[in-house]
KOLVO-182606 format. One record per residue: x, y, z of N, C-alpha, C in turn. Coordinates in pm, whole numbers, plus 50000, padded with zeros to 5 digits. Atoms other than C-alpha are relative to their C-alpha. Layout:
// residues N
ATOM      nx      ny      nz     cax     cay     caz      cx      cy      cz
ATOM       X       Y       Z       X       Y       Z       X       Y       Z
...
This chain:
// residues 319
ATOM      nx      ny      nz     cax     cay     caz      cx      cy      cz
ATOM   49980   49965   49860   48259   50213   47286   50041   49880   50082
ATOM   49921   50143   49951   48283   49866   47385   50128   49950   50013
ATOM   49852   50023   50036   48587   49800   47239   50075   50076   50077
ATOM   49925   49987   49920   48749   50078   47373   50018   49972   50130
ATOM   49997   50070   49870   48650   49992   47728   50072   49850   50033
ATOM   49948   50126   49972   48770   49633   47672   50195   50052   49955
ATOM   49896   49931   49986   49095   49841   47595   50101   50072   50108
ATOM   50005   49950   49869   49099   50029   47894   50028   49901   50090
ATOM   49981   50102   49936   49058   49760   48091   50096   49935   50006
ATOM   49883   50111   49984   49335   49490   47994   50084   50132   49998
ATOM   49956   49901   49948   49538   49834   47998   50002   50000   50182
ATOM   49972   49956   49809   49445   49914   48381   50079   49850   50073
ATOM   49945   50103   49947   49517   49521   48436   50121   49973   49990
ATOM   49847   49966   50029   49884   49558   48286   50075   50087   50131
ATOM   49911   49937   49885   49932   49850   48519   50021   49962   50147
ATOM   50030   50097   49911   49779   49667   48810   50073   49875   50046
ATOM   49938   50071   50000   49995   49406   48751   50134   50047   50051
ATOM   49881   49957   49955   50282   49565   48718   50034   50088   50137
ATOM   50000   49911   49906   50225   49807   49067   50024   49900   50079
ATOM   50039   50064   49877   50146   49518   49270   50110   49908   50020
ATOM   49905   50118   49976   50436   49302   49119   50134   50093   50045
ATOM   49853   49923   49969   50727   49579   49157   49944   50009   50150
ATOM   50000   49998   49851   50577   49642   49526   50044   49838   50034
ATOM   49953   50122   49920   50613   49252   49574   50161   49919   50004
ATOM   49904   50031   50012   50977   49269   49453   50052   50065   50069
ATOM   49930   49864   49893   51058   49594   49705   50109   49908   50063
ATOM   49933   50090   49913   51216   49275   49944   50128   50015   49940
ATOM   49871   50048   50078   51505   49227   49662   50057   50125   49998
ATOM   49931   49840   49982   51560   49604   49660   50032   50050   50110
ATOM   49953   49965   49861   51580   49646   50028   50097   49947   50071
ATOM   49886   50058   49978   51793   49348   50071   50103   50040   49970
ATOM   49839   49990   50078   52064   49466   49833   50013   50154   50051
ATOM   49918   49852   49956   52123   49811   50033   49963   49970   50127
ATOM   50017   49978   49906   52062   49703   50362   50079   49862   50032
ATOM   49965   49976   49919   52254   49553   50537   50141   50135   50023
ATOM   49882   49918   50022   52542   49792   50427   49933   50155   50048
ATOM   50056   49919   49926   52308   50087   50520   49874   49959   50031
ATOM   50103   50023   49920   52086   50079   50810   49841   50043   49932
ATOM   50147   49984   50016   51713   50099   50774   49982   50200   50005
ATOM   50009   49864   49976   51720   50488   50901   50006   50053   49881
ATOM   49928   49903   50095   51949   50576   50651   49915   49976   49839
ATOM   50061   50047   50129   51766   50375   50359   49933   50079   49976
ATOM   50119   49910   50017   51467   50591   50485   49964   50102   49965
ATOM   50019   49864   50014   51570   50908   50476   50045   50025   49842
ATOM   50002   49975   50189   51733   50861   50093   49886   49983   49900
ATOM   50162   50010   50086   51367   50722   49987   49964   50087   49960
ATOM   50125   49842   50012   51228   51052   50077   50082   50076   49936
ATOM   49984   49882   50069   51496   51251   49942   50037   49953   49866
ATOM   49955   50054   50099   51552   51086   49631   49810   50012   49930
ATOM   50143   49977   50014   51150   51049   49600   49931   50117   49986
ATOM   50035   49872   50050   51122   51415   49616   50077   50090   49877
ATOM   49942   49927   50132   51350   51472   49335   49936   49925   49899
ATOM   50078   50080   50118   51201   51227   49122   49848   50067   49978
ATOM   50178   49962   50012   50795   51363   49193   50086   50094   49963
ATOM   49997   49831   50045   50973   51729   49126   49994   50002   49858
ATOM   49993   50027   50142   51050   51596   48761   49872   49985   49965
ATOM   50146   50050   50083   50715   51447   48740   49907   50119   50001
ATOM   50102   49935   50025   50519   51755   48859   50032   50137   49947
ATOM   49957   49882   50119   50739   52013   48636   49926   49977   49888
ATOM   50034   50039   50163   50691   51781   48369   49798   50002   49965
ATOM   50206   49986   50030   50270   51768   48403   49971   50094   50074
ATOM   50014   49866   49958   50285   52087   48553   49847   49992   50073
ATOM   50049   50051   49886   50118   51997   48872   50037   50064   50155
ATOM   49951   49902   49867   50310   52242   49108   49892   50046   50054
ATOM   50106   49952   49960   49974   52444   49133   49891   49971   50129
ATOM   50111   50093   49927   49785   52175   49293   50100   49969   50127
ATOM   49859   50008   49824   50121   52098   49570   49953   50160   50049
ATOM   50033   49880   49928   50075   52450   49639   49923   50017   50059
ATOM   50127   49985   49938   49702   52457   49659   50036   49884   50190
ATOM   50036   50072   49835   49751   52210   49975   50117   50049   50088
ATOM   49934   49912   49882   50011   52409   50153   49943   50151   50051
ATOM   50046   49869   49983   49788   52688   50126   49896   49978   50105
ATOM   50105   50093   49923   49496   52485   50311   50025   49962   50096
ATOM   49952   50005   49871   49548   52472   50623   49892   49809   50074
ATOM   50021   50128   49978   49284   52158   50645   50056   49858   49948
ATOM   49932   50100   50067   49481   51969   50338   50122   49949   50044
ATOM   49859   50051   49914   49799   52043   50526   50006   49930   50149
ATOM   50047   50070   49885   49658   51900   50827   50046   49839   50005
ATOM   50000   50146   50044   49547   51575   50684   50131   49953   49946
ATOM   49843   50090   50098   49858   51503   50442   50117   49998   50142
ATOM   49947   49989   49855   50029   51592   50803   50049   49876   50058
ATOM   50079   50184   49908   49854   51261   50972   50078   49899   49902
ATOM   49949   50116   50080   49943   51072   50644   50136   50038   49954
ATOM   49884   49955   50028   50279   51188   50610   50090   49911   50077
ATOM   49980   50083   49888   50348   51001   50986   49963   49898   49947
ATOM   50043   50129   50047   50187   50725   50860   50078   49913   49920
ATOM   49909   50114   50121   50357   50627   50561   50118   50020   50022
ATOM   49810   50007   49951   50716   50718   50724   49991   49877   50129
ATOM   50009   50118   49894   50616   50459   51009   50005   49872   49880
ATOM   50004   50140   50098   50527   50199   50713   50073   49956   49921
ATOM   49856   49979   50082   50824   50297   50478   50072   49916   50117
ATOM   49873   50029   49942   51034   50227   50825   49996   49881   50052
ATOM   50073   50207   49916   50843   49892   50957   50051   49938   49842
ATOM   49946   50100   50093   50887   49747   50600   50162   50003   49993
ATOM   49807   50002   49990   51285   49855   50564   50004   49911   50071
ATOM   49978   50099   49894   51323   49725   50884   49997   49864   50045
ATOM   50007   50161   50005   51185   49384   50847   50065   49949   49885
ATOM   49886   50064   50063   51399   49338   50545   50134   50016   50051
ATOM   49926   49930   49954   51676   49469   50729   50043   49868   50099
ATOM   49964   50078   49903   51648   49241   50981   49935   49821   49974
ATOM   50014   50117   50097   51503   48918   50791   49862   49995   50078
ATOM   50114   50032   49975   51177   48919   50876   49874   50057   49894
ATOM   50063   49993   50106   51039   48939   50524   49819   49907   50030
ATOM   50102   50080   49972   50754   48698   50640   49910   50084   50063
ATOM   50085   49898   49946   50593   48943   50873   49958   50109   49908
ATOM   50069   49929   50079   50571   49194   50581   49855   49993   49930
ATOM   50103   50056   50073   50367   49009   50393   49854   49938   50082
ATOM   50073   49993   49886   50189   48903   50692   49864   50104   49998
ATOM   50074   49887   49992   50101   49237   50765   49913   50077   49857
ATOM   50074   50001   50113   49982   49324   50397   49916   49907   49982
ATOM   50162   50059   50002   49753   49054   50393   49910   49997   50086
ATOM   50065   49954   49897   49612   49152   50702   49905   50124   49955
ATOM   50036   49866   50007   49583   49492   50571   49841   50038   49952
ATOM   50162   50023   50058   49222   49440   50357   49872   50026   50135
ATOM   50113   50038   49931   49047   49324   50648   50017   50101   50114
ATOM   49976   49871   49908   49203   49574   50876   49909   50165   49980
ATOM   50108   49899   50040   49023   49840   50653   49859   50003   49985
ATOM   50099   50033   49946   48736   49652   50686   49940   50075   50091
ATOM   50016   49934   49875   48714   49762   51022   50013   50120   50027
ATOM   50020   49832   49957   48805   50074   51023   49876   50120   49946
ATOM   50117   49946   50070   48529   50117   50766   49850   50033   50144
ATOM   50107   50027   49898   48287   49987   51052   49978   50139   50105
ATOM   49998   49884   49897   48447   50222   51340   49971   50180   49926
ATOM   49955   49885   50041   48510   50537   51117   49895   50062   49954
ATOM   50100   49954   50103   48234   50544   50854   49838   49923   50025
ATOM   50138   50104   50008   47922   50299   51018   49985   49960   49945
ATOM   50012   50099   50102   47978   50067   50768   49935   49892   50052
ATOM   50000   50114   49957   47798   49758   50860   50033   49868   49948
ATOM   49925   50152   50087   47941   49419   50819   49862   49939   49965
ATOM   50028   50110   50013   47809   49136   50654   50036   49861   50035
ATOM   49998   50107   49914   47772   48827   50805   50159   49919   49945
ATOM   49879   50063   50095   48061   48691   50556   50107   50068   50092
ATOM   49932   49892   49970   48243   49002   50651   50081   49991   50099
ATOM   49955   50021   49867   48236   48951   51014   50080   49867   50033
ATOM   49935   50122   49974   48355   48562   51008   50183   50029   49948
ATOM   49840   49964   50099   48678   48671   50784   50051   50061   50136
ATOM   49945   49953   49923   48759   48867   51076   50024   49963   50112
ATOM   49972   50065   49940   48676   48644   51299   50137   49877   49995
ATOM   49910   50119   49996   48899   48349   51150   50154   50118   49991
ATOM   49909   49926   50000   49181   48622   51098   50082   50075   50160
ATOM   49959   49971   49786   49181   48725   51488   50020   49850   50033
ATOM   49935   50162   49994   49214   48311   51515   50133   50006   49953
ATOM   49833   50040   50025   49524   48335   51313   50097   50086   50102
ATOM   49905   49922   49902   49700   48625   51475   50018   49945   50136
ATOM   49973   50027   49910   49617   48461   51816   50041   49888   49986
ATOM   49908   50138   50014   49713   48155   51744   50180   50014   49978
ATOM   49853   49973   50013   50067   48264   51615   50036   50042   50176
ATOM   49987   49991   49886   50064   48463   51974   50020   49923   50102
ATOM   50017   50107   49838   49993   48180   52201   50099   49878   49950
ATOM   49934   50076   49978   50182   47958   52031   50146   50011   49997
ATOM   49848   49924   50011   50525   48165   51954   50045   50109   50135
ATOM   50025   49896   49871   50419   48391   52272   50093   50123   49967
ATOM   49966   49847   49999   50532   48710   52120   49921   50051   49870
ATOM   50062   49919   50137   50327   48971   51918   50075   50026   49875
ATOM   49928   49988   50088   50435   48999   51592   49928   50175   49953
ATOM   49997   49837   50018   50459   49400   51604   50034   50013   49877
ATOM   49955   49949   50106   50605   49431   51267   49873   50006   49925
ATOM   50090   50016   50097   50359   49293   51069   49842   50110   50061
ATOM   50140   49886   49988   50074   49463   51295   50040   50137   49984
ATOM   49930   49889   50021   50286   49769   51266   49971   50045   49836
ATOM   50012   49972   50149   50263   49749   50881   49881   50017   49981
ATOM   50140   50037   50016   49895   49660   50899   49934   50137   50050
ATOM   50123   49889   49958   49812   49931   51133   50005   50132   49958
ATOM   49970   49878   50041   49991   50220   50982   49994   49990   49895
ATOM   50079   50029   50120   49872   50146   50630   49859   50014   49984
ATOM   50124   50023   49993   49554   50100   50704   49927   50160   50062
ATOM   50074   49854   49939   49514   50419   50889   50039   50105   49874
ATOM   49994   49969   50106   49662   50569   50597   49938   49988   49909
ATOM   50108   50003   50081   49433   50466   50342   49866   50117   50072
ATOM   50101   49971   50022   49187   50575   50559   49989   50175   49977
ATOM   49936   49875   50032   49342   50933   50598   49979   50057   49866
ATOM   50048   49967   50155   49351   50955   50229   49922   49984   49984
ATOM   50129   50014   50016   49042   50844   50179   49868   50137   50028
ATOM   50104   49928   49983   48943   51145   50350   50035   50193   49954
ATOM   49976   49866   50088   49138   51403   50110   50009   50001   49938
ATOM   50076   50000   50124   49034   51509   49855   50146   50087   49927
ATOM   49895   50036   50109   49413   51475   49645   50027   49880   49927
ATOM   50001   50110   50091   49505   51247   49407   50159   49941   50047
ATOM   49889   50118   50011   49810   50986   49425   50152   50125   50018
ATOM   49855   49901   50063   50107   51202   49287   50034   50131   50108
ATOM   50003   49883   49943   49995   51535   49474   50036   49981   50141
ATOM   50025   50054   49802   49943   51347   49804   50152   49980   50038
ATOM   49848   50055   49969   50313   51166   49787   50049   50129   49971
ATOM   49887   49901   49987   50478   51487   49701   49975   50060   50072
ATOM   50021   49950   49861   50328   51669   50008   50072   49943   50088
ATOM   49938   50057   49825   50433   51408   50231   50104   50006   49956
ATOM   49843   50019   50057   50789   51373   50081   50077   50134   50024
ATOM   49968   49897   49977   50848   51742   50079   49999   49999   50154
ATOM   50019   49934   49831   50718   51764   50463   50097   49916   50062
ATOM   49876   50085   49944   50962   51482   50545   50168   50040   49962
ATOM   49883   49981   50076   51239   51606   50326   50112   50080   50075
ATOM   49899   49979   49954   51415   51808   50607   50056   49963   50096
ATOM   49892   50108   49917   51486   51592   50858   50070   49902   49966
ATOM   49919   50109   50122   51582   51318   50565   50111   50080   49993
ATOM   49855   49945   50079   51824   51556   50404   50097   50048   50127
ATOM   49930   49954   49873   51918   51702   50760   50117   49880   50049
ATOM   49945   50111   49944   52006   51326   50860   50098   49965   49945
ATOM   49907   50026   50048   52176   51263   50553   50138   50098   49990
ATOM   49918   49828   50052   52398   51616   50532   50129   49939   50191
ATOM   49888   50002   49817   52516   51513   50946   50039   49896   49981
ATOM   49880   50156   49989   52641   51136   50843   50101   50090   49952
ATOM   49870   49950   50105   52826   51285   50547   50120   50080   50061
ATOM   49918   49923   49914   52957   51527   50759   50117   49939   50108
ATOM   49925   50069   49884   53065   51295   51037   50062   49878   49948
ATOM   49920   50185   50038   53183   50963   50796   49899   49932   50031
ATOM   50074   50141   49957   52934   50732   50912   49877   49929   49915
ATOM   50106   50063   50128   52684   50733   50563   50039   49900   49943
ATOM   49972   50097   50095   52717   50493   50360   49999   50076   49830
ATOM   50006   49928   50119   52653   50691   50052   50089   50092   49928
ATOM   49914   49948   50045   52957   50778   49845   50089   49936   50035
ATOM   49941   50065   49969   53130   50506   50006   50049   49934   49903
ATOM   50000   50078   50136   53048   50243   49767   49923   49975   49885
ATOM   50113   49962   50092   52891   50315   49450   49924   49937   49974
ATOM   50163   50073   50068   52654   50023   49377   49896   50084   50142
ATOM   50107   49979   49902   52491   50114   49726   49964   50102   49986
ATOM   50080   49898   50061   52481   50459   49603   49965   50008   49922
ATOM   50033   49989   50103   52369   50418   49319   49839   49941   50040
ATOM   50158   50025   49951   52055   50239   49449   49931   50046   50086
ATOM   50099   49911   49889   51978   50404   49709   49946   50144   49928
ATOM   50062   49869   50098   51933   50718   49411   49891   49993   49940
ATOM   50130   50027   50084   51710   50476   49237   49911   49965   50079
ATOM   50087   50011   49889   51534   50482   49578   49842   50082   50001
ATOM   50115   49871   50052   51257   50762   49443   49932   49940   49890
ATOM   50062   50090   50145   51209   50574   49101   49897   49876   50067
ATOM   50073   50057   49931   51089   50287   49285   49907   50024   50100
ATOM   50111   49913   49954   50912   50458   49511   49896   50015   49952
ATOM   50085   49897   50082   50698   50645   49260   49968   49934   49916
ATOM   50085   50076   50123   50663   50407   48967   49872   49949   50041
ATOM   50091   50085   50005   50449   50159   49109   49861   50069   50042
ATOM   50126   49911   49971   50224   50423   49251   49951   50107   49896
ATOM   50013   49895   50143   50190   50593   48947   49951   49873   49938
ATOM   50095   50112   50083   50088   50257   48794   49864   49984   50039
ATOM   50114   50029   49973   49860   50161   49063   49899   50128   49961
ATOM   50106   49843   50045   49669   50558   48991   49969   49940   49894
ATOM   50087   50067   50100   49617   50396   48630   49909   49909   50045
ATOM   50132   50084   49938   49453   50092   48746   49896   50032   50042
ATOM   50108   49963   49958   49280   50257   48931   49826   50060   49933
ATOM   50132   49850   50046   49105   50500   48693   49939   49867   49914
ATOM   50069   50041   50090   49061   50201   48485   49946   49879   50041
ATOM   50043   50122   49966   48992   49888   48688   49860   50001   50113
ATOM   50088   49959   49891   48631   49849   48905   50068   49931   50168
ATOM   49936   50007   49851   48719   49793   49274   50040   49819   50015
ATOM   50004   50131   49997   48656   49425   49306   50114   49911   49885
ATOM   49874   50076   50054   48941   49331   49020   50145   50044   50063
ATOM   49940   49969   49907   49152   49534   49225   50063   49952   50164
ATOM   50000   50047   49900   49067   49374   49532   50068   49854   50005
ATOM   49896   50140   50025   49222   49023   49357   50135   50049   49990
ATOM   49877   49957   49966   49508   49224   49281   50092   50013   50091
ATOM   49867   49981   49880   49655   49329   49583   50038   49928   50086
ATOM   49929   50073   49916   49706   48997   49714   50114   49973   49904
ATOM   49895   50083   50127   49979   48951   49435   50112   50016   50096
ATOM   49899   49976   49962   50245   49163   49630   50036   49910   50158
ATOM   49985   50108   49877   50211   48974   49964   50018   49881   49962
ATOM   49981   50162   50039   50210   48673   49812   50132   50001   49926
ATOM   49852   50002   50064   50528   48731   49586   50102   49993   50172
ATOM   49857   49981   49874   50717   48850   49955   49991   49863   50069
ATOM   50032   50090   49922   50573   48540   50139   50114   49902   49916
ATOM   49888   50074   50098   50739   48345   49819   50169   50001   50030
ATOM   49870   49955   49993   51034   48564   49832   50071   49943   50119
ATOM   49957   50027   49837   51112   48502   50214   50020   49864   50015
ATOM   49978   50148   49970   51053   48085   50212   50113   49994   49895
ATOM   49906   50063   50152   51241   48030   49851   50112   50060   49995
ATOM   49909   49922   49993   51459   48302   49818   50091   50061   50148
ATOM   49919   50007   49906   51590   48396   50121   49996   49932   50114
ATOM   49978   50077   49876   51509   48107   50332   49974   50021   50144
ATOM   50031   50012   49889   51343   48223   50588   49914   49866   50099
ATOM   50020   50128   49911   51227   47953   50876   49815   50056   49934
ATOM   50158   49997   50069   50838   47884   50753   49956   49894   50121
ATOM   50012   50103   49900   50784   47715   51112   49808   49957   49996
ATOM   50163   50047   49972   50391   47510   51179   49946   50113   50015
ATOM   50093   49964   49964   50281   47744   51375   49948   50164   49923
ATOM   49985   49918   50124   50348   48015   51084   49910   49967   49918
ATOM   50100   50040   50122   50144   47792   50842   49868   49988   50019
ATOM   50129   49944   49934   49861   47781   51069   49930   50099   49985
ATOM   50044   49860   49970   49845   48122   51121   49945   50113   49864
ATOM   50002   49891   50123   49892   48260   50752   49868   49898   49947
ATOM   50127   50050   50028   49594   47970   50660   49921   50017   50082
ATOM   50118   49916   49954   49383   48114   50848   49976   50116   49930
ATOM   49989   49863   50098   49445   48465   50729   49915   49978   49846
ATOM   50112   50073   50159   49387   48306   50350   49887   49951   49998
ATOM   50150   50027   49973   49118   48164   50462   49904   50093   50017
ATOM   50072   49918   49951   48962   48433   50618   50011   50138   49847
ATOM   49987   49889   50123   49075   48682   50272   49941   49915   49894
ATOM   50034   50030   50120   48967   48404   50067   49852   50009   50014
ATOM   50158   49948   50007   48598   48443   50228   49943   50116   49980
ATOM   50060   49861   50070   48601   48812   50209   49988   50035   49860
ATOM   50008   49962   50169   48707   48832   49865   49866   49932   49950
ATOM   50158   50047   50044   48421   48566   49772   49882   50088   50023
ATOM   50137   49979   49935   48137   48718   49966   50018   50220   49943
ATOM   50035   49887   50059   48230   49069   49853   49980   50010   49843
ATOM   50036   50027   50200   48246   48936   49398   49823   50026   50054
ATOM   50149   50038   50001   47908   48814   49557   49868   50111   50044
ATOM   50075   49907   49939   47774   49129   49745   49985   50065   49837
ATOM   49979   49920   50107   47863   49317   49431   49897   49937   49867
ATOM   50106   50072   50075   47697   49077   49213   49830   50035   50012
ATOM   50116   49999   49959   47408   49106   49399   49943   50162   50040
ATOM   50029   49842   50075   47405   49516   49353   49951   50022   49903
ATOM   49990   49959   50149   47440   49505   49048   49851   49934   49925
ATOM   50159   50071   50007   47113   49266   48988   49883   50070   50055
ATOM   50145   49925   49877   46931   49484   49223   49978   50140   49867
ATOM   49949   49853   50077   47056   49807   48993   49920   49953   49868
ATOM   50041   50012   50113   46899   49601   48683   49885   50042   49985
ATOM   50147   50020   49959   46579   49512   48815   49950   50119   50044
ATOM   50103   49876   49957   46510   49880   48932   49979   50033   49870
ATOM   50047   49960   50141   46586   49987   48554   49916   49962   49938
ATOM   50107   50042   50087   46347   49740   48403   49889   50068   50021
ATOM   50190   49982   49989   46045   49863   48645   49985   50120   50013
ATOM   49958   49848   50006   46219   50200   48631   50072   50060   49927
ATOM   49906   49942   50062   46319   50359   48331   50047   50131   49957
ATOM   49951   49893   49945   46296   50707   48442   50129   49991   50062
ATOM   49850   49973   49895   46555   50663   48727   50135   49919   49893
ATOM   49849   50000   50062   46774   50454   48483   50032   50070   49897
ATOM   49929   49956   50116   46824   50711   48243   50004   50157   50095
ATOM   49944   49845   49911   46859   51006   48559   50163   49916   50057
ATOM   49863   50008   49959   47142   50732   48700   50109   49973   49850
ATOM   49897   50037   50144   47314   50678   48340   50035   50201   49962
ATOM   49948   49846   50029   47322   51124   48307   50083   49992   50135
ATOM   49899   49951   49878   47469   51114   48697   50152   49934   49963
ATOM   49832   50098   50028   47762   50830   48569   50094   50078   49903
């Protein structure tokens, strides 16, 4: 049993890897079809290209049932509703900042994003912080204002990414679908003003798509990308515990941050380096202090079994 678990595992870490590194390469895929088509247009081929691709996937694992079940649900169609807005705001804030070179704010805003859910844990669910908890957020409101006061303009993108992500998670968080089911709800519910948008360029000349074939051609493989990496991260998931996860998902912010200074040269000014060391700072104390909370569960969880080995063999039938 061991074994296989240690199977499982470097497994979920493969997929993990790979989710977090194709999201941190999105930049190189958005670059090479944008500037030739606008951000809009990128957006609306995502979704309709993204809903032909999930249609393959949920023929092929015959998964229609379960799309159905949440159009039938008038509370599922609600929620996927909320997160439907959500992730078309975050789809169009990221385009957009590659679009317009402000790859730096992406990444920004993704490493923001952790601690952002933090908080919403607090407001949403009475989570209470830990003292760790609360400083991370503190030095992280230091960085953001600091960039502010000393660049004197909000950097909307990145909080834009941060805040419509984050509300998203929590959205999902509070329906009860899985990965696959969830994205093809929202994709479908978006799919006719996408296809609407794209059907009136074509009509009028002004798409880009069919123009020139590399750009169509990627903008087709606009659904593939889409969908892989979230189909990876769902493995990880099932197979990684939260906290190796939680190292994970600084990979993709950190690849774009890369991407943006090295690769496309964006300006990496002081008061930029300030701002994002803080941030790290402030993610490198949460991450610590939550290994350590967890640690310190899990010790607690021993020590009841030793002086309790009733309850640990009622919580080993509940697992």
């Amino acid at each position: 049993m061991g074994e296989v678990r240690g199977d499982e595992r470097r497994g979920g870490l493969l997929y993990g890897v790979a989710a977090y590194g194709l999201w941190g390469l999105m930049p190189l895929y958005f670059r090479a079809v944008t500037p030739p088509a606008g951000p809009v247009e990128v957006l609306a081929h995502r979704i309709v290209w993204s809903v032909v691709f999930l249609a393959l996937l949920l023929t092929g694992l015959r998964r229609w049932p379960h799309v159905a079940r949440c159009f039938r649900s008038r509370r599922l169609l609600l929620s996927l509703t909320a997160s439907t807005v959500l992730i078309a705001v975050n789809w169009f804030g990221f385009i957009y900042a590659v679009w317009s070179e402000q790859i730096l704010q992406t990444s920004l805003g993704y490493f923001m994003t952790p601690l952002f859910s933090v908080l919403l844990g607090m407001i949403f669910f009475r989570e209470r912080l830990r003292p760790g908890q609360w400083a991370a957020l503190a030095l992280a409101t230091c960085g953001i204002a600091y960039l502010v006061w000393t660049v004197g303009e909000v950097p909307w993108v990145a909080l834009t990414i941060t805040g419509s992500f984050g509300l998203y998670g929590l959205v999902r968080k509070k329906t009860p679908v899985d990965a696959l089911v969830g994205l093809s709800v929202e994709t479908l519910l978006l799919l006719p003003p996408a296809a609407g948008a794209i059907l009136f360029w074509a009509a009028g000349g002004t798409g880009t798509f069919g123009r020139d074939g590399r750009i169509s051609g990627l903008l087709t493989l606009s659904g593939v990308f889409t969908a892989v990496p979230l189909l990876c991260f769902g493995a990880a998931a099932r197979r990684l515990p939260l906290t190796i996860l939680g190292f994970l998902q600084y990979i993709s912010p950190s690849m774009s941050c890369l991407l943006a200074v090295f690769w496309f040269e964006e300006p990496f000014r002081s008061e930029q380096r300030v701002s994002f060391g803080l941030i790290w700072a402030a993610l490198a104390l949460f991450t610590v202090e939550s290994v350590l909370a967890v640690r310190r569960a899990g010790s607690r969880r021993i020590l009841e079994a030793e002086v309790s080995p009733v309850t640990s063999l009622e919580a080993r039938h509940d697992l």
